[in-house]
Structures are given as C-alpha cells and as structure tokens.
C-alpha positions as CSV (number, residue, x, y, z in Angstrom):
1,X,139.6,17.2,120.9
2,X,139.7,18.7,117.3
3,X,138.1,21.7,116.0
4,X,138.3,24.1,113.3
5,X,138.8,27.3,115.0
6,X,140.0,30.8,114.3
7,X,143.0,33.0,115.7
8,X,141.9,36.1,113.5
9,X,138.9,37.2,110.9
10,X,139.8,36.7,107.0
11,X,139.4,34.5,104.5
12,X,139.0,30.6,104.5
13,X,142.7,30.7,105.1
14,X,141.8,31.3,108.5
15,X,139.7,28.3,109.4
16,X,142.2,25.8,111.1
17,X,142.3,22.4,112.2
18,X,143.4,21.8,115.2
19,X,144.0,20.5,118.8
20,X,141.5,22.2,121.7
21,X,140.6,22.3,125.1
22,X,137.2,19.9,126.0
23,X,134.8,22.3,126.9
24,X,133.2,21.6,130.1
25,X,129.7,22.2,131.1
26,X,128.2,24.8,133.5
27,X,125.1,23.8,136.1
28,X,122.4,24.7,133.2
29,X,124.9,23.2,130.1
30,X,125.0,20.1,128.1
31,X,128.1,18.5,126.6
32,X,127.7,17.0,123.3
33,X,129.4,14.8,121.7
34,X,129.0,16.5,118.3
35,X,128.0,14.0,114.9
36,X,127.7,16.9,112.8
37,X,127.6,20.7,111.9
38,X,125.6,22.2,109.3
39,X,127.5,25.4,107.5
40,X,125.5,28.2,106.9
41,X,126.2,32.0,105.3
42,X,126.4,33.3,108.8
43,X,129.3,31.0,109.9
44,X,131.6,33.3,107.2
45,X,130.3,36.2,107.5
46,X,130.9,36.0,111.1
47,X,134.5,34.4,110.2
48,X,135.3,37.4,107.6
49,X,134.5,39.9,110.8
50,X,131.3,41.0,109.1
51,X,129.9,40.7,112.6
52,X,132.6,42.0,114.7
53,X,131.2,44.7,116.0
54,X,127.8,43.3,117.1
55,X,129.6,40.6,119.0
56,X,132.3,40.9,120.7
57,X,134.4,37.3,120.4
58,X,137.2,36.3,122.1
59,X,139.6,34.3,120.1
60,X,140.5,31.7,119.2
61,X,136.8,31.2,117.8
62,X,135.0,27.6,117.6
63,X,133.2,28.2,114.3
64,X,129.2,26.7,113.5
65,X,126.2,26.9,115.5
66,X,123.9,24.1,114.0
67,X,124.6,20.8,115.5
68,X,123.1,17.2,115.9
69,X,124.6,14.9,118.3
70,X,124.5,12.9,121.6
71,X,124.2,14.2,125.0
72,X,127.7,13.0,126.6
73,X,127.2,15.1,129.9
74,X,124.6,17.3,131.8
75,X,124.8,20.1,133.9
76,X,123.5,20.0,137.3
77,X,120.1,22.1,136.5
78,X,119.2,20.3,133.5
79,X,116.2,17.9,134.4
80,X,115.0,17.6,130.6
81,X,118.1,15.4,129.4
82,X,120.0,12.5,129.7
83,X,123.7,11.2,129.1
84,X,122.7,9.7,125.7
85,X,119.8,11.3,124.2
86,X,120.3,12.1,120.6
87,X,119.4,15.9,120.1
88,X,119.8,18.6,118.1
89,X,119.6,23.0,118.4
90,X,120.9,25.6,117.1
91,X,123.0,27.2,120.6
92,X,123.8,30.9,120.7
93,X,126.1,32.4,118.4
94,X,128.0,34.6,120.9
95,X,129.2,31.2,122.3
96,X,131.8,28.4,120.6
97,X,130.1,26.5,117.8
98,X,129.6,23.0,116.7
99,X,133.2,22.7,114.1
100,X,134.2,20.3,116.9
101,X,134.2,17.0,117.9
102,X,132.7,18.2,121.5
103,X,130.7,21.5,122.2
104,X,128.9,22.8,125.1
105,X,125.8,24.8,125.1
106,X,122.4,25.5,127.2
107,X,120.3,22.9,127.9
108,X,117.1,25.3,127.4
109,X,118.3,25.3,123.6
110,X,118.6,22.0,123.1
111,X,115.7,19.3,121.3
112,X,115.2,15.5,120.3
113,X,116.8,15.2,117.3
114,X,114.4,13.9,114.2
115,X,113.8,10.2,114.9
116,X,113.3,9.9,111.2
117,X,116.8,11.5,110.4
118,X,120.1,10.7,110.4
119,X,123.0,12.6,112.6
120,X,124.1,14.9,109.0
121,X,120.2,15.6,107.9
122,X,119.2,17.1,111.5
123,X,121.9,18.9,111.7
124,X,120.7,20.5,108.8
125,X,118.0,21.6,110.1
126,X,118.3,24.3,112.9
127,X,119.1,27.4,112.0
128,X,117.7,27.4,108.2
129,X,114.6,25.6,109.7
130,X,113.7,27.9,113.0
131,X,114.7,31.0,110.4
132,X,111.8,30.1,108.1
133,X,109.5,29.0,110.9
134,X,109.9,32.4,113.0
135,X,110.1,34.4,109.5
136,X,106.7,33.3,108.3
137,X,104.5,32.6,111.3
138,X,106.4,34.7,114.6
139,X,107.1,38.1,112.5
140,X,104.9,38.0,108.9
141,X,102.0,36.2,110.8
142,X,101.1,33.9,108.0
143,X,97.5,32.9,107.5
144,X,95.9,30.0,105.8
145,X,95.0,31.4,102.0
146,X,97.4,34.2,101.9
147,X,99.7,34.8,98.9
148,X,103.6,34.1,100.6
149,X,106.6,34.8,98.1
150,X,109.7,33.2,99.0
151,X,112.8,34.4,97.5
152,X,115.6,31.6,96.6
153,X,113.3,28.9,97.3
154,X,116.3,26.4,96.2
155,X,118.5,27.3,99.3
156,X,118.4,26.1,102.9
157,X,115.9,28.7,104.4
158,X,113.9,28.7,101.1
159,X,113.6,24.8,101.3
160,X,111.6,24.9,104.7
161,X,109.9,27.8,104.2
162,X,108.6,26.8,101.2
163,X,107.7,23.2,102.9
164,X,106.2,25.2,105.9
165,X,103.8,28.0,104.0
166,X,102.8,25.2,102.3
167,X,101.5,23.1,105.5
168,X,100.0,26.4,106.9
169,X,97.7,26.2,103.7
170,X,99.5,29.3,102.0
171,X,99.8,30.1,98.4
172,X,103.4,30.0,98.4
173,X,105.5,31.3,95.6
174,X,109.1,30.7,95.2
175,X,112.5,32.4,93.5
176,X,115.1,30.1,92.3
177,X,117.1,29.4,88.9
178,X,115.4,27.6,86.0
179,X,117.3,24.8,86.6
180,X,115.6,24.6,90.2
181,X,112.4,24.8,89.5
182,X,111.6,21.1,89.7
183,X,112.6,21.1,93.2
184,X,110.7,24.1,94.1
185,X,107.5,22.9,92.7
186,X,108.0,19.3,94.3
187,X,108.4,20.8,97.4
188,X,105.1,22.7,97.2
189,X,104.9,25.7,95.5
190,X,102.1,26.7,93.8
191,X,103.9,28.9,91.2
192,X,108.3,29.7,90.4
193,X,109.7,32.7,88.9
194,X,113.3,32.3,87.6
195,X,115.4,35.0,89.0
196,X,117.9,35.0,85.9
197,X,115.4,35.7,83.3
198,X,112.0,36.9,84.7
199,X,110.9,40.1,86.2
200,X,109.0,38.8,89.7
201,X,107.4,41.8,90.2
202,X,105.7,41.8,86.7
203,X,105.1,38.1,86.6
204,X,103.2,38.0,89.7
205,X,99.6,39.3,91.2
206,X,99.8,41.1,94.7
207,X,101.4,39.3,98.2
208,X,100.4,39.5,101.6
209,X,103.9,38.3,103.1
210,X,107.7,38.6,101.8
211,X,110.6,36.5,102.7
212,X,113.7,37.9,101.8
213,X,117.0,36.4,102.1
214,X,118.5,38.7,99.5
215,X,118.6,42.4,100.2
216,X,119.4,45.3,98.0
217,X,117.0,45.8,94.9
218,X,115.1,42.2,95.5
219,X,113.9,43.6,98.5
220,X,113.1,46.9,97.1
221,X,111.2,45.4,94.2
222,X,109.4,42.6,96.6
223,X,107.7,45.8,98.6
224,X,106.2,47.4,95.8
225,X,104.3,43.8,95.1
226,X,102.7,43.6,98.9
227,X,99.1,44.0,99.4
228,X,98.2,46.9,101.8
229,X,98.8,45.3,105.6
230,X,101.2,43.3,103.8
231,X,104.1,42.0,105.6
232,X,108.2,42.2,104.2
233,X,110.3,40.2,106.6
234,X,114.1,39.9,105.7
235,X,117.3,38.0,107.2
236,X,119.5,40.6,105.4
237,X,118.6,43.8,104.8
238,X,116.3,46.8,107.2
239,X,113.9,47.9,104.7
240,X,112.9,50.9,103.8
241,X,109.9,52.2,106.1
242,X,109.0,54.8,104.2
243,X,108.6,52.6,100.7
244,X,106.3,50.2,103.2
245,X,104.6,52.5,104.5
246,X,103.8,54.2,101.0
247,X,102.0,50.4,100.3
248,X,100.0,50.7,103.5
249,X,102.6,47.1,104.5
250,X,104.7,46.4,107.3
251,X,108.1,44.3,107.9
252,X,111.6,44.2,109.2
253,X,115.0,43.0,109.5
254,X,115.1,39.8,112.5
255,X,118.2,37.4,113.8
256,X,116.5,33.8,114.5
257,X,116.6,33.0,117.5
258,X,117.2,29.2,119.5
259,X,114.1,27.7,120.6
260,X,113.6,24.1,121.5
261,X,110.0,24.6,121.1
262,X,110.2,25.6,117.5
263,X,112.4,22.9,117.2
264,X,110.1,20.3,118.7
265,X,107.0,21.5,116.2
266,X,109.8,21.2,113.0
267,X,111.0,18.1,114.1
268,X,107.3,16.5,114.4
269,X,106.5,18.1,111.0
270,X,110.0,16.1,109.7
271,X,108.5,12.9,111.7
272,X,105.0,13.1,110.2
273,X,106.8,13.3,106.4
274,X,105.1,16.7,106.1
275,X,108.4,18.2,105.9
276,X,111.8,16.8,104.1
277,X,115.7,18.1,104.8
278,X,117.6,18.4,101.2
279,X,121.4,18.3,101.5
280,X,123.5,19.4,99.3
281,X,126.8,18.2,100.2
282,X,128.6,16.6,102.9
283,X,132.0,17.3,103.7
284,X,134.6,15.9,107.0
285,X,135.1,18.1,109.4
286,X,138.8,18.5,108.4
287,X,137.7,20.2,104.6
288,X,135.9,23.0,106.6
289,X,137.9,25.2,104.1
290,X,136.0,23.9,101.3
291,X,132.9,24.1,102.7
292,X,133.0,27.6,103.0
293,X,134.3,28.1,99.9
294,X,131.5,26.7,98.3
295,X,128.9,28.1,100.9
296,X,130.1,31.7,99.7
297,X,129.3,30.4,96.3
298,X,125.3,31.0,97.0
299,X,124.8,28.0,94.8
300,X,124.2,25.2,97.6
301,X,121.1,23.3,96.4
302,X,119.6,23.1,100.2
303,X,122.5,22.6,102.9
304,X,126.3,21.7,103.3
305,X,127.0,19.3,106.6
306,X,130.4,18.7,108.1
307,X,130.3,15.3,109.2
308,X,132.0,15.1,112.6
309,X,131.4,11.3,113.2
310,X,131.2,9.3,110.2
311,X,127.7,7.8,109.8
C-alpha cells in the first residue's frame, strides 16, 4: 500500500510517500480501508519530535490518527463490525495512523461514520470533535446557562465546541479574527471578541468555564476572568494552580482520549443537523507536505482532510 510515513523527526521534509507493508489485524483489530485522514496540530508536533519523549515510537512512523473509512477486515473478537461498514474513530496515537491507504486499529475505538457525511467531512470529525466534547462536558462540567469562553472559535476544536456549548444551552463566547466572526456567530455564539484588536478580558463579564487551545498569556489572562468554582480546561498548556486557586476556580491540562461512545452522541448530533463539520481544505494524500505546512500556519478555517480515495 502507500503511506506517508517517517524514517526520522524534522521538518515537512520528512513526511514521505511511499511503498509499506499491509498492516494486518490482531483478534480485537479492524482493518480499514482508509477514504480519508484529517491533519491536525498534533500530527506535527508529534512529526517535529515534540512528543518524543512521552511516546516512545518505533520508526518508520505511519503519520495521522483521524480517519473515516470502510471496514475491509475484522479481528476475531470483534462482534460489533462488519467487513463493509463505513466508520470512523480517532485510534490511539502510540499506534500507526491513518496517512495510508490501509490502517489497523481497535475495534473498541471504532464508530458508524455520519450517515449525513461524506468519507472527507467525518474524517474531520474525531479528534477536534471528541476534544471539545470531553473538554466542555467530561472535565469543565458544562451546565445549561453557564457563561463558556472558547478561545479560537474559527479552528477545528473551536468549531464543535462552539456548536456543542451551544446545544447544552450555554452562553458561549468565542475568540477568533475579525474576519471570522461571521462564522463564529452563525455557528452559535452568543457574543466574539477579535483576538487582534480587543482585550477579552476587559471586553467580557465573568465565565464559569475556559477552553483553551492556546497557552502562554491567553491562558493566563482567561483565569483571571473565571467565576469562583470556575473551570480552565486547556489542550496545551498546565495552568497555573496557584493563579486558580487565588480565583477560588479549578482546571487542567487533558489529552483526548478515543471513545466510540462519544463518537456515537457527535455523530447523532451531526445526523439530527444540530451540529455541522467546516473544512477548510482538502488535499491528496500524496501533498501531505503541504498540508502540514499550512496546518503549522494556525490559520485553517475549521479542518484540512487528506483524501485517500477520491470521493
């Protein structure tokens, strides 16, 4: 099969092309046969070594771990699935990814795909959406009538969370550039802040609950804005305990992690029209490169696909 896989960490330079071995399927595995791969910041970071010394890879390295495809074989244990079922997940990370036209991963992380979606949209969906869904309601707790900020609202966590605070009856404010802010608002937020030219911590009343997908000095600013027993969850960054605790809030740094049952509630909330997947680009999985390079941007409006099988 091909894959885009890398013999070392750098840069882009490293991501190649090339023959691999199929992967084949232990008793509690699924083969798929992959339509497409969403790229996300981790995917980088991880090919830059960022997280080299959390996990341990063996190389070479099958990039991508947010995939939507068909079920081409099934391991001996799995009862759930069937040779054909369109699905989607987003596998573990310490495992080969989804930059390939065939990858193998756990049967227990696997869910229907969308029925409403094509192959490229759900494979958007994953990661960026079971981030946002454990962020706000696993870890912050969210609550019908609370006060939720989201920070860049315009990206591919942002997007859902925004979407999903929305459905849980939140008042959901968003970050994002000015030239965003249409989006944000049509996906449901009450009120924007543009991060280029506005202060969000003097523009805005109290919070009960953070998202922060940005780290450094956004963070630090978002905590002074929480309401005592306020909640500061980020993706990025440990805050700092002590400036919580001075606010009488809470919070944390978390890694999403798969679950087809988160997947199952997103993908009925994508059914029912409650929720929508913006894309921002699509690219074939032979310009992987370019992807990346324009992933590391931060500028994606939503999310960037490799399509694996042209739709």
């Amino acid at each position: 099969m091909k894959a885009i896989r890398i013999h070392n960490y750098g840069d882009v330079d490293t991501l190649s092309y090339e023959d691999a071995p199929l992967p084949e399927p232990g008793p509690a595995d699924v083969r798929l046969r992959v339509h497409a791969a969403a790229v996300n910041p981790v995917d980088w970071k991880i090919r830059a070594g960022y997280l080299a010394a959390m996990i341990p890879y063996q190389m070479p390295l099958t990039i991508g771990w947010d995939v939507s495809g068909v079920v081409e074989q099934v391991g001996s244990e799995v009862t759930h699935l069937s040779v054909g079922d369109a699905v989607y997940s987003r596998p573990d990370i310490t495992r080969d990814g989804s930059y390939a036209e065939y990858m193998v991963l756990r049967g227990s992380e696997v869910a229907s795909k969308p029925e409403t979606l094509s192959h490229n949209e759900a494979a958007a969906v994953p990661l960026a959406g079971l981030t946002a869904w454990q962020a706000l309601f696993e870890h912050a707790g969210l609550k019908k009538g609370e006060r939720v900020l989201i920070h860049a609202g315009a990206g591919g966590v942002g997007s859902f969370a925004i979407q999903f605070a929305k459905w849980a009856g939140a008042h959901v404010i968003a970050t994002a550039s000015s030239t965003n802010e249409a989006l944000i608002r049509d996906l449901g937020a009450d009120e924007f802040v543009d991060y280029r030219t506005q202060q969000f911590e003097q523009e805005l009343a109290k919070v009960d609950v953070v998202l922060d997908t940005i780290g450094g000095d956004t963070q630090a600013r978002s905590i002074q804005l929480l309401n005592p027993g306020g909640r500061l969850f980020s993706v990025v960054g440990t805050p700092d305990e002590a400036a919580l605790a001075a606010v009488g809030a809470t919070g944390g740094i978390f890694m999403v992690q798969p679950s087809s049952e988160d997947l199952k509630r997103i993908a009925q909330l994508i059914d029912d029209g409650t929720v929508r997947v913006i894309i921002d680009s699509v690219f074939p999985l032979s310009e992987a490169r370019a992807a990346h390079a324009k992933s590391q941007t931060g500028r994606a409006k939503g999310k960037i696909v490799l399509e694996v099988v042209p739709a």
